[in-house]
C-alpha positions in Angstrom: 22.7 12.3 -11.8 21.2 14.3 -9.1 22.0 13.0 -5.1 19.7 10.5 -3.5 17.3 12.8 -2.1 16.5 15.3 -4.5 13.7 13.6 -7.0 14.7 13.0 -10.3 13.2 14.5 -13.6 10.7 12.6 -15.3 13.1 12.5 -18.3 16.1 11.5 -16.3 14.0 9.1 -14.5 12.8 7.9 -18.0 16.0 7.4 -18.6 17.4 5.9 -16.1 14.5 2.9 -16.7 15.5 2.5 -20.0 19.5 1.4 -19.0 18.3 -0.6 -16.2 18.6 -4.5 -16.4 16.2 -5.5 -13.8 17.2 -9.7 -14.2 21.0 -8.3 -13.7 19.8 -6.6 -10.4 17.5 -9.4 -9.0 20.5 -11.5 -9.4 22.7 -9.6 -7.8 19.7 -9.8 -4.8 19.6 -12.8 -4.5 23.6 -13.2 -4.6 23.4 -10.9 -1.4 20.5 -13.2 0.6 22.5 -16.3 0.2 25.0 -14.6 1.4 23.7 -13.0 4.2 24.7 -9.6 3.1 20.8 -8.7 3.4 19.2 -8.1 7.0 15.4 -8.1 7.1 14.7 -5.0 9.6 11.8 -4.8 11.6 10.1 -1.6 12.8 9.1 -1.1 16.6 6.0 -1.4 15.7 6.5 -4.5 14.2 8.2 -6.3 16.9 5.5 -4.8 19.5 2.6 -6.7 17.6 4.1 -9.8 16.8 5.0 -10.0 20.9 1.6 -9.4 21.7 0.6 -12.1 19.3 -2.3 -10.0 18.0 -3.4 -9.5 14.2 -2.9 -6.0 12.7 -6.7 -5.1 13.2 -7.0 -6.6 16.6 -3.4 -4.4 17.9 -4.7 -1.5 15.8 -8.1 -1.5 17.5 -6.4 -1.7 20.9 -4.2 1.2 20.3 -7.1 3.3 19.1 -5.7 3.8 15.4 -6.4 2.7 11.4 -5.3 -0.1 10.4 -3.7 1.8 7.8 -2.1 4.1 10.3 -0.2 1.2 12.4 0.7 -0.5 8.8 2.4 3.1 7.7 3.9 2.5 11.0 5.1 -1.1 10.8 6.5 -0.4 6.9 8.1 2.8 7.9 6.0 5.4 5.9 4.9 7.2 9.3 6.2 7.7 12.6 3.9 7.2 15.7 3.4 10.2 18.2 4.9 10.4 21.6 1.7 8.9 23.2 1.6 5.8 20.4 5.6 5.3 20.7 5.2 5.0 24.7 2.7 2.2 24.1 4.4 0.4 21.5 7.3 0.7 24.0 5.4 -1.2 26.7 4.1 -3.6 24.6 7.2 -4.6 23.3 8.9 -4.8 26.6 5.6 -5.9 28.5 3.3 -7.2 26.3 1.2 -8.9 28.6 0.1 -5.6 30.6 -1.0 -4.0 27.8 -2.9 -7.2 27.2 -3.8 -7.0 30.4 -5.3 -3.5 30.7 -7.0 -3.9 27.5 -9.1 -6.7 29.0 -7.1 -8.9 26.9 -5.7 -11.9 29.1 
């Protein structure tokens, strides 16, 4: 099988779907949780929200980007710019001056 970052064939993927016992594996999950083997991890992006206590939209508007940008942020898809990773910075280690230069508090 190839390594873990080059993509697989669509035969060896096909393949690979085909041996899989997904119940066997959910188990195995859920095995880990309860164990506390599993660590939810939360982007910066993330955490800078939630301390500001706004929704997605509203902490999207105030930054000046999609809603679909900052959630390719929050899940990890994208990676904010230097400009973007400076506010989510302050915002996550001052929320309430962001709040307050966006007219917010």
């Amino acid at each position: 099988m190839p390594s873990k970052t080059e993509p697989l064939s669509h035969q060896a993927l096909a393949q690979y779907e085909a041996n899989r016992d997904l119940g066997a594996e959910l188990l195995q999950s859920i095995r880990e949780m309860k164990a506390g083997k599993v660590a939810v991890v939360h982007s910066p992006a993330v955490e800078a929200r939630e301390k500001t206590g706004l929704s997605q939209s509203q902490f999207a508007a105030l930054l000046g980007v999609s809603v679909r940008t900052l959630q390719g942020w929050e899940q990890g898809r994208k990676q904010p710019s230097g400009a973007a990773r400076t506010l989510l910075t302050i915002a996550r280690t001052n929320p309430a001056a962001l709040l307050a230069v966006a007219g917010k508090i």
